[in-house]
DOVOTOR-379920 format. One record per residue: residue in three letters; x, y, z of N, C-alpha, C, O, CB in turn. Coordinates in steps of 0.05 Angstrom, whole numbers, plus 5000, padded with zeros to 4 digits. Atoms other than C-alpha are relative to their C-alpha. Glycine has a CB too. Layout:
<sites>
AlaXYZXYZXYZXYZXYZ...
</sites>
This chain:
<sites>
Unk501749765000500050005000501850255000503550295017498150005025Unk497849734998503250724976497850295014495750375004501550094957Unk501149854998501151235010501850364992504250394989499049915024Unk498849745017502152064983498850094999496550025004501050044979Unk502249724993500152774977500350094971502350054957501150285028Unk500349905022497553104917499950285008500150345032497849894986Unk500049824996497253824902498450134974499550054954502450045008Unk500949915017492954184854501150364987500750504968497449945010Unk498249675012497654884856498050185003498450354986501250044964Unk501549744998491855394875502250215015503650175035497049955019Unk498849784980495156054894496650175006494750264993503150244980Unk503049904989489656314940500450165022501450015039497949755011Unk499449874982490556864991499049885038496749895048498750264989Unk499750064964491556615073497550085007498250325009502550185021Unk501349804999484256915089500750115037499550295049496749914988Unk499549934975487956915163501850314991502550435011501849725018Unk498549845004492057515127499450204975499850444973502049864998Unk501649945021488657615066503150054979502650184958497650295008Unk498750095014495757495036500949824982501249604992500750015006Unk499750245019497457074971502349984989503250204983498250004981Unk497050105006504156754949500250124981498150244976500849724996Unk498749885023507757044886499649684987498949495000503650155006Unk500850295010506956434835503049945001503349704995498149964965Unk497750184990514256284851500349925020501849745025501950064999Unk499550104970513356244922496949745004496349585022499850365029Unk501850324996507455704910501549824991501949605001497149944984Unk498750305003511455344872502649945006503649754995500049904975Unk497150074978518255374918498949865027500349725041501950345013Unk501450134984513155164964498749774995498649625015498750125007Unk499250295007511154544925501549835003501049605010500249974987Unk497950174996517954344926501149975024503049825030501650064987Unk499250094968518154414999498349845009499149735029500150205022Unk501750184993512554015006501349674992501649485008497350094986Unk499450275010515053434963501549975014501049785029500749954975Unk498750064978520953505006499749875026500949685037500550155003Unk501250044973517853455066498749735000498649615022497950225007Unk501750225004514152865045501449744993500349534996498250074979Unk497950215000520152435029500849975029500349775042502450074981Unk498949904973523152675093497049815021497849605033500050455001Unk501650134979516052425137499749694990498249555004496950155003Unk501050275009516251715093498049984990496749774991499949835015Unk502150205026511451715044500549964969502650064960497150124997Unk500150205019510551374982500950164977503050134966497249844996Unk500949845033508651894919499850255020499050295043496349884977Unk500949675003508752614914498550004968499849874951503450275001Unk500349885016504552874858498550284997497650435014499449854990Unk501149695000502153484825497850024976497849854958502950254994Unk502049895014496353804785501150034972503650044975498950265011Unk499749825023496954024705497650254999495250204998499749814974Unk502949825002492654684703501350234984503550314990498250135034Unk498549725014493955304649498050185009497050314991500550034961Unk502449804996488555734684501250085026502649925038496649885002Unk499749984975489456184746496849875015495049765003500750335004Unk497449914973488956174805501849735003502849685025498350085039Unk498250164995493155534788502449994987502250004962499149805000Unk497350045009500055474773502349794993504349874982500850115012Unk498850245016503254814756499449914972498049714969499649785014Unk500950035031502554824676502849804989502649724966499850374981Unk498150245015509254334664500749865014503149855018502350054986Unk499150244976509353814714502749834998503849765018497649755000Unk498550095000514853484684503150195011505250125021499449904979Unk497549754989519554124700500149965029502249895040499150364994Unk500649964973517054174765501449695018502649695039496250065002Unk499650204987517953394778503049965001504449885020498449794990Unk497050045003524653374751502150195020504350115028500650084967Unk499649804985526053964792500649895032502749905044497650184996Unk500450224983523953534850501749775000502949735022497649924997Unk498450294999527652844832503350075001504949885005499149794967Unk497349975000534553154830500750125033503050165040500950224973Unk499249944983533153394902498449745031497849785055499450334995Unk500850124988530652734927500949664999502349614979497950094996Unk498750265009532552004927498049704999498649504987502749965021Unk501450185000526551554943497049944989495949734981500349965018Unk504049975003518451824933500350074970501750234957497850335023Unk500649985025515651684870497950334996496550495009498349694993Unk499949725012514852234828496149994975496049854955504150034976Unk502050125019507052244792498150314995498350515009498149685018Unk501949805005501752724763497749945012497449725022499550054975Unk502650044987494552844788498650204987497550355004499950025032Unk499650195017492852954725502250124980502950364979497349924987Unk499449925033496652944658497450024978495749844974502049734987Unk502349865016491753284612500449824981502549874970500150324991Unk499850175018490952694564498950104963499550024940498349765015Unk502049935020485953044517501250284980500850334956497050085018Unk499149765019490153734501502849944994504050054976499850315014Unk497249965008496753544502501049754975500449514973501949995030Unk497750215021501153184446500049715011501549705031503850125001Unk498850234986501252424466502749924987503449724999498149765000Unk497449925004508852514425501450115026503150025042500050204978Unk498249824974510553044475500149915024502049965040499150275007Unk500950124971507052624535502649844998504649885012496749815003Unk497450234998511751994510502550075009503649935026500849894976Unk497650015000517752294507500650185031502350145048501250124971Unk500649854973516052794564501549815031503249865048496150025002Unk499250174975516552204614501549834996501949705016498249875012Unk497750175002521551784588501850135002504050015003500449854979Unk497149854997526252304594500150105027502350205031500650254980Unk500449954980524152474663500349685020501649595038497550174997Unk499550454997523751654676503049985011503649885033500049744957Unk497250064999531851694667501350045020502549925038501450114983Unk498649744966533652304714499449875017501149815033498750345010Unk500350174967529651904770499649805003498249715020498250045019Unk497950304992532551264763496749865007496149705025503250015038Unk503050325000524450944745498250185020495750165020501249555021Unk502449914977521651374805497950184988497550414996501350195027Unk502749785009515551674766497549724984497749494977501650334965Unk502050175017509051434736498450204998499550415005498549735012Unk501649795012502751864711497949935006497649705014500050044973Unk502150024995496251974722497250174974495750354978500550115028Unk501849855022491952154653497549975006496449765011500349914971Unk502449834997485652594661498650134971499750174949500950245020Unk501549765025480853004614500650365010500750574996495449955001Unk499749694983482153614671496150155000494250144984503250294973Unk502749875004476054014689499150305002497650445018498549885018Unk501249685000476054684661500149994968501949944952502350295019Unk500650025032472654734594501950164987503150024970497250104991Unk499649885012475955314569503449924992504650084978499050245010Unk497650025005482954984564499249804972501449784962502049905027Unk500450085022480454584502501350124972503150034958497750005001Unk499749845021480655094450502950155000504350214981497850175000Unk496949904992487055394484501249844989503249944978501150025029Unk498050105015490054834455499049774969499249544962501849835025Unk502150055020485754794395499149694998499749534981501150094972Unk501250265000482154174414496450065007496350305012501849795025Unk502250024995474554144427498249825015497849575014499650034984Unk500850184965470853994495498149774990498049555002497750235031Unk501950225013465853594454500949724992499749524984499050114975Unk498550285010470953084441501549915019503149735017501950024977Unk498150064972473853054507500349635005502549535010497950185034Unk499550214998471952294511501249844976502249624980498249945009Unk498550205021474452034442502450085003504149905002499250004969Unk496149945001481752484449500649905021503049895025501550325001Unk498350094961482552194526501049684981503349604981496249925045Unk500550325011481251444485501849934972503249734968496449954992Unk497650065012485051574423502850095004504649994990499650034981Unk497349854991490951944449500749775015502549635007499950325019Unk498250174981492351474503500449694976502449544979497949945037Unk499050255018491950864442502450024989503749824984498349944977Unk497649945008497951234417502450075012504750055003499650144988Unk498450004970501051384478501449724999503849684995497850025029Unk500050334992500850634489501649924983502949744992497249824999Unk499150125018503850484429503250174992505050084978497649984977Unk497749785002509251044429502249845020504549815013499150355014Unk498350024974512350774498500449664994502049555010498150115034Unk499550305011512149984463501049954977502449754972497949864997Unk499149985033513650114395502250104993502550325003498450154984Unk498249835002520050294367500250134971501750294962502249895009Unk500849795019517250484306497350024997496449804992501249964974Unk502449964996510450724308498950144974500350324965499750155025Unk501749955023505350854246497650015001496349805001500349864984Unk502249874987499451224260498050144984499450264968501050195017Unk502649945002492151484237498250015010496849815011499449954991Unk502649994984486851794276498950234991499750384973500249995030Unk502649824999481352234282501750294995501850434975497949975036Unk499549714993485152854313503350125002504050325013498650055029Unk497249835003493052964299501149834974500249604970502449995033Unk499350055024496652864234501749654999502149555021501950274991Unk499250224998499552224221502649975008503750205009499549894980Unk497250224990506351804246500449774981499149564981499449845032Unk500150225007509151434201503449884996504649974977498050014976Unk498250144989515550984226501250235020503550315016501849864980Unk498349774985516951544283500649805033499049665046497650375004Unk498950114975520651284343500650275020502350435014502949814992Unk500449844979519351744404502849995013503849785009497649925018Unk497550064984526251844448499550255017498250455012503249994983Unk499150224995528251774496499049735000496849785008500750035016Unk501150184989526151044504499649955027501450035042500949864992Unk501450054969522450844571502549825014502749585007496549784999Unk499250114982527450644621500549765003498749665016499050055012Unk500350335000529849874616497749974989496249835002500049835029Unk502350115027524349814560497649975018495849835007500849664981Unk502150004986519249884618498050295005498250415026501049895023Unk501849784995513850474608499450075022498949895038497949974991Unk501549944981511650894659496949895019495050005008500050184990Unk502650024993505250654701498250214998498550435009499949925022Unk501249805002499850974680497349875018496549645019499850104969Unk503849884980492451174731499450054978500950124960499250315026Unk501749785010486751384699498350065014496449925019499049984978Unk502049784986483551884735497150014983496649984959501650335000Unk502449965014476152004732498450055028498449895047498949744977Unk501650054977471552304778496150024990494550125005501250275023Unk502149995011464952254735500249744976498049624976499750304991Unk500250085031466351824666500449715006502749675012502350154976Unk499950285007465151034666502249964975504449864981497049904991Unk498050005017468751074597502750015007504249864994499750174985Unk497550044993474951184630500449805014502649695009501050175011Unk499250234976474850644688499949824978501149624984497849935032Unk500550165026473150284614502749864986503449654976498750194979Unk498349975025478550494580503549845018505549745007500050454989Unk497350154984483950254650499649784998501349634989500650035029Unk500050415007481149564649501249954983503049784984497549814991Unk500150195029481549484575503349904999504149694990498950234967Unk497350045003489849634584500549865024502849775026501750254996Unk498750034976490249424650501750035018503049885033500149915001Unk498649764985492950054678497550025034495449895038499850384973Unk500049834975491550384749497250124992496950194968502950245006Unk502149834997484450694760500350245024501250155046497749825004Unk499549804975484951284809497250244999496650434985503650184995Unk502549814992478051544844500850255023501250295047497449785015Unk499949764982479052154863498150215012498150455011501350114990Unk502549884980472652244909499950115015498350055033498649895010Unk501949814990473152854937498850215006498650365026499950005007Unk502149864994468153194914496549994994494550144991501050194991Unk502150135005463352764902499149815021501049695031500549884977Unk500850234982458652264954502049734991502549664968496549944996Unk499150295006462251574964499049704979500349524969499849925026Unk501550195015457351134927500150014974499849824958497650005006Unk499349945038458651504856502249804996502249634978501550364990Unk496050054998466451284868499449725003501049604988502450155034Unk500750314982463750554901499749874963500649664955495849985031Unk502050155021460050464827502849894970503249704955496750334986Unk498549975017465750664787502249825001503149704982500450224999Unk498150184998471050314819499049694996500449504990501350045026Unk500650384998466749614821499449904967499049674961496449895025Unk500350045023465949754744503249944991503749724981498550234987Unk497649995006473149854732501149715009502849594995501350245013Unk498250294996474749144771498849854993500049644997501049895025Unk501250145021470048814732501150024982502749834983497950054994Unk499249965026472248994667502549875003503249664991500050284989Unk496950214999479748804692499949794990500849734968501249915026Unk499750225009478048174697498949844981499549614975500049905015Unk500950075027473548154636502449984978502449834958497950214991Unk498549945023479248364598502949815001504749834985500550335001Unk497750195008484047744620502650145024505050105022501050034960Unk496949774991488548244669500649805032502849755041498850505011Unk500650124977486547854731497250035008495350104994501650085020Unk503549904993480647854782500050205007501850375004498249875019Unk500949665005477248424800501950065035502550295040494950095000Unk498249894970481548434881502150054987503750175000500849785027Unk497249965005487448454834500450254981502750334975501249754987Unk499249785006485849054798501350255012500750295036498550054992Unk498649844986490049634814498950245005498850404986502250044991Unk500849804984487050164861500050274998498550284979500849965015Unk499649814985488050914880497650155006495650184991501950154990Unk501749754992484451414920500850225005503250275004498849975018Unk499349734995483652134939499350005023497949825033498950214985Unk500949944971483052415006500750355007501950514993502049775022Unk499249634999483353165039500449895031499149695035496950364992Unk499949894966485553275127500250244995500550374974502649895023Unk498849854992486853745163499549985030497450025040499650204987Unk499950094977489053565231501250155023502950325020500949804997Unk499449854980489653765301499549925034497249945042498550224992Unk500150184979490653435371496449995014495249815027502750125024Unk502849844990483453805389498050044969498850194952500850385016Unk501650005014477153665341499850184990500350254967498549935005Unk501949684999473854335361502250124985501650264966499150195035Unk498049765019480154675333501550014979502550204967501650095010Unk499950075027481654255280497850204978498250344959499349685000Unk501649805012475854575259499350274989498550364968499149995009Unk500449705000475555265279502850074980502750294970500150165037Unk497249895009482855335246499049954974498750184964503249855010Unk500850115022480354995181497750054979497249994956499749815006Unk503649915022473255275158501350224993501050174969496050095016Unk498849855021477255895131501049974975501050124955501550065007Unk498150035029481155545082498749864982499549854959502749845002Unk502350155018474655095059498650204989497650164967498149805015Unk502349775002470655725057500950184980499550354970499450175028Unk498449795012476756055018500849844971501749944950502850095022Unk498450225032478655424963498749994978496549894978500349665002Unk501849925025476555584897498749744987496949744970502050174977Unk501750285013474854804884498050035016496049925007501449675000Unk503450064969469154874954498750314987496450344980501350025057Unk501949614995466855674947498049924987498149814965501450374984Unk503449995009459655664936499049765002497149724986499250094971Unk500950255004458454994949499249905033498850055052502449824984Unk501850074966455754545015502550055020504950045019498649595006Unk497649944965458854715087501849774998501849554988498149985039Unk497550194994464754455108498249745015499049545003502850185024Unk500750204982460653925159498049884974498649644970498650115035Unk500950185030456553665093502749884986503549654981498350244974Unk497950175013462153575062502749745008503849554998501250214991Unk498750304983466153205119497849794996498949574994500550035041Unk502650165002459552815111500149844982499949604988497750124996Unk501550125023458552615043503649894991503749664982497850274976Unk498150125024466652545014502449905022501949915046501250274972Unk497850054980473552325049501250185025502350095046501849974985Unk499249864986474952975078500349975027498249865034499050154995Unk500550064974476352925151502550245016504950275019500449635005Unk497449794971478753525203498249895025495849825029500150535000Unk499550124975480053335270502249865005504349894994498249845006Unk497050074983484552935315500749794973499449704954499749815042Unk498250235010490152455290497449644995497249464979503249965032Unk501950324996484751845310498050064984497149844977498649895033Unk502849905013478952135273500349974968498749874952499450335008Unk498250035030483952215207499849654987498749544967504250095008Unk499850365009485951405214496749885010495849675000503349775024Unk503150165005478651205229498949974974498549754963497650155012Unk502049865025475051615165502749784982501949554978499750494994Unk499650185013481251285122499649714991499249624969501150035002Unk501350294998479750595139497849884990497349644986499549955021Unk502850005006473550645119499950024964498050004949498450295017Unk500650025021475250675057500949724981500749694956500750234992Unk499650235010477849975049497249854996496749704977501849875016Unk502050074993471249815074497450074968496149904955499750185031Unk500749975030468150135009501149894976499849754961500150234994Unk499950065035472050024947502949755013505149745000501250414969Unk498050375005476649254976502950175012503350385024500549824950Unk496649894997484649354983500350094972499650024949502849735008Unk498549815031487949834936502650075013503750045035498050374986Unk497150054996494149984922501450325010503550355022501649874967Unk499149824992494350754931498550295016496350375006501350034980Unk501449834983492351314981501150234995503450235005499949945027Unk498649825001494251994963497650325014495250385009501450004966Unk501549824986492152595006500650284987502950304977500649995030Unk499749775004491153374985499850215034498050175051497650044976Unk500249834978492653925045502450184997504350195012499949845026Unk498849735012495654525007498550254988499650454980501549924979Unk502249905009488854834985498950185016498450115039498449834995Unk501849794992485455445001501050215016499750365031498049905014Unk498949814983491255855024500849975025501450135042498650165002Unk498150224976493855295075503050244998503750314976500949534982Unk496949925011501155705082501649765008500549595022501450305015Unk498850225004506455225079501450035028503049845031501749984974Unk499350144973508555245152498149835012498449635026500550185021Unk502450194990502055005166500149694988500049495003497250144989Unk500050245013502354435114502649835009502249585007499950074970Unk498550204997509054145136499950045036501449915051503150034982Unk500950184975506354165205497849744996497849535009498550215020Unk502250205001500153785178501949684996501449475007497750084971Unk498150155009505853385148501849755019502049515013501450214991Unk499150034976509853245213498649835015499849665027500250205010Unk501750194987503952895243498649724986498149514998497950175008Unk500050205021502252495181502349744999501849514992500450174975Unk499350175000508152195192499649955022497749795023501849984991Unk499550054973509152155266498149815004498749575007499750235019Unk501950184979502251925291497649884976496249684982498250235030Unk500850165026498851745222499949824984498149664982500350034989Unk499450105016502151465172500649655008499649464995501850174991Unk499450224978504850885223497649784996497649574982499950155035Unk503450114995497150635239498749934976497049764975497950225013Unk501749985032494950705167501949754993500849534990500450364975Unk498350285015500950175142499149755014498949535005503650005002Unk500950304976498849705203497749854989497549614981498750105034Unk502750095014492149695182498949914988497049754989499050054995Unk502050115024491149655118501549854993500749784971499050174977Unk498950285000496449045119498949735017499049495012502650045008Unk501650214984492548715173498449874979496850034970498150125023Unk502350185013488248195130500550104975498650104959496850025011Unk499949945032490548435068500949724977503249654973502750264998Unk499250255019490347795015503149984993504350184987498450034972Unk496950095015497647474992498850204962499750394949500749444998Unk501449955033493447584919499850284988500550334964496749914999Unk499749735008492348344921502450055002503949995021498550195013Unk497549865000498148724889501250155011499450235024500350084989Unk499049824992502449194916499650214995497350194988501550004999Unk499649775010503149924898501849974974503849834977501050165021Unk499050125022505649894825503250225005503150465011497650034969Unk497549865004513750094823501450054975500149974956501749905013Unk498050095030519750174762500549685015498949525005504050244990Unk498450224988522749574798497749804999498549614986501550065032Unk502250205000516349144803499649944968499649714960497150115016Unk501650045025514149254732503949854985504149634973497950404982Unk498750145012521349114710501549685005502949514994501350184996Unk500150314995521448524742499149734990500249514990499049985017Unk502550075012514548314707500549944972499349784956498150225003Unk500749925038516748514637502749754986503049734962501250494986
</sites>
């Protein structure tokens, strides 16, 4: 089981200050986070793709590489790679050359992203969002296996004997998620390869996420990959923690009340309600996780967000600090207790090139 923190890059003003980072000091503060996050023992750092304010991570691979030269163990991953606007050329070679620098420590996470207006920004059209997620990644797929690749589709000009470079790392591709927090077609489209599904429920009730994931481990094993306990997992999650409930609280409804993914939407105590979210103590954190084995079986990955809404980053690598200390500990115990020989691990470079 890997556990890790995601980050979606909002620069959002403190509303304890009504101050907001410079977009270099969010993302010097990314990289203290990832830091920090090797440093407390966990698994994965990843990060957002977004070309829109108020977010600021638009080349994840810069940013990661940025990251892997100042770290030696936590996998390096996206949350998402924009599958639908970008080049799956540029994607390939993007991460095989980032693959090298960290010695296998990366894998990906391809999305549609959910802000319409970046479509046309990169002259593509939202109307097609589900066939470019489906044929892009066929070519993807075939870029990172193929060493000469010959190509015709719908929506970018043809390939014909083009070999992508660098090549993938000991001839082993990156692991790819596919993210989806609405679209069956995608949990469709992970079976069919028998990639990584990654529900990232939360901002949606649990039972959407419950439906999607039990489609996705169906299909796995429709599709020959294994059974459906052996498909490969991830989830989303949000804390924000504090030895004292009540003040977990009181410290925390600012920054929900202030995050441009919550504003205008249900109270913070609906929303602890309905999705993973959970402020309060350290015990309250590892309860609400648990609970989610209890929904969607053993999976292979847990990655948390708690950089949102104008969190400042002393705050976050305190949240950090306790994640490992009195957290992270309880959470590995756990979700190894009764965990099948049969369910996989967290997918690695080293596992898969083991495999291949």
């Amino acid at each position: 089981m890997q556990f890790g923190i995601f980050t979606v890059g909002d620069i959002s003003a403190d509303p304890n200050t009504g101050k907001a980072p410079t977009e270099q000091e969010r993302l010097k503060s990314m990289v203290a986070i990832a830091l920090k996050a090797e440093e407390v023992g966990l698994d994965v750092f990843a990060t957002g793709e977004h070309h829109n304010p108020p977010f600021v991570p638009s080349s994840p691979t810069t940013l990661l590489g940025y990251i892997a030269a100042q770290t030696e163990r936590i996998i390096l991953s996206t949350s998402t790679t924009l599958i639908t606007t970008n080049d799956p050329v540029k994607i390939a070679e993007d991460f095989a050359l980032l693959q090298h620098l960290a010695d296998g420590r990366v894998d990906l996470m391809m999305g549609r992203g959910n802000t319409a207006p970046v479509y046309p920004w990169f002259g593509q059209d939202i109307r097609q969002g589900i066939p470019l997620a489906i044929e892009n990644y066929a070519l993807l797929h075939q870029l990172w296996r193929n060493e000469q690749v010959d190509w015709q589709g719908r929506f970018r000009t043809p390939l014909q004997g083009f070999t992508s470079v660098p090549r993938p790392l000991d001839g082993v591709p990156p692991f790819v998620w596919h993210g989806s927090i609405r679209s069956p077609e995608i949990a469709e489209q992970a079976a069919y390869y028998g990639d990584g599904f990654f529900a990232n429920h939360i901002f949606w009730p649990k039972e959407h996420f419950m439906q999607l994931v039990e489609l996705y481990r169906t299909r796995f094993a429709h599709y020959g990959h294994g059974t459906p306990e052996q498909a490969i997992v991830g989830l989303g999650g949000q804390f924000f923690v504090h030895r004292n409930s009540q003040e977990a609280v009181r410290r925390y409804r600012p920054y929900f009340d202030n995050a441009p993914v919550y504003r205008g939407g249900p109270s913070l105590e609906e929303y602890m309600e309905q999705t993973p979210l959970t402020v309060g103590s350290p015990q309250e954190v590892i309860d609400k996780t648990l609970t989610f084995r209890e929904n969607f079986g053993d999976y292979q990955r847990q990655l948390f967000v708690m950089d949102g809404g104008g969190v400042p980053l002393k705050t976050v690598l305190e949240q950090l600090d306790i994640l490992g200390e009195e957290i992270l500990p309880v959470l590995r115990k756990e979700f190894a207790s009764g965990r099948p020989a049969s369910v996989p691990a967290g997918p690695t470079h080293a596992a898969l090139v083991s495999r291949s």
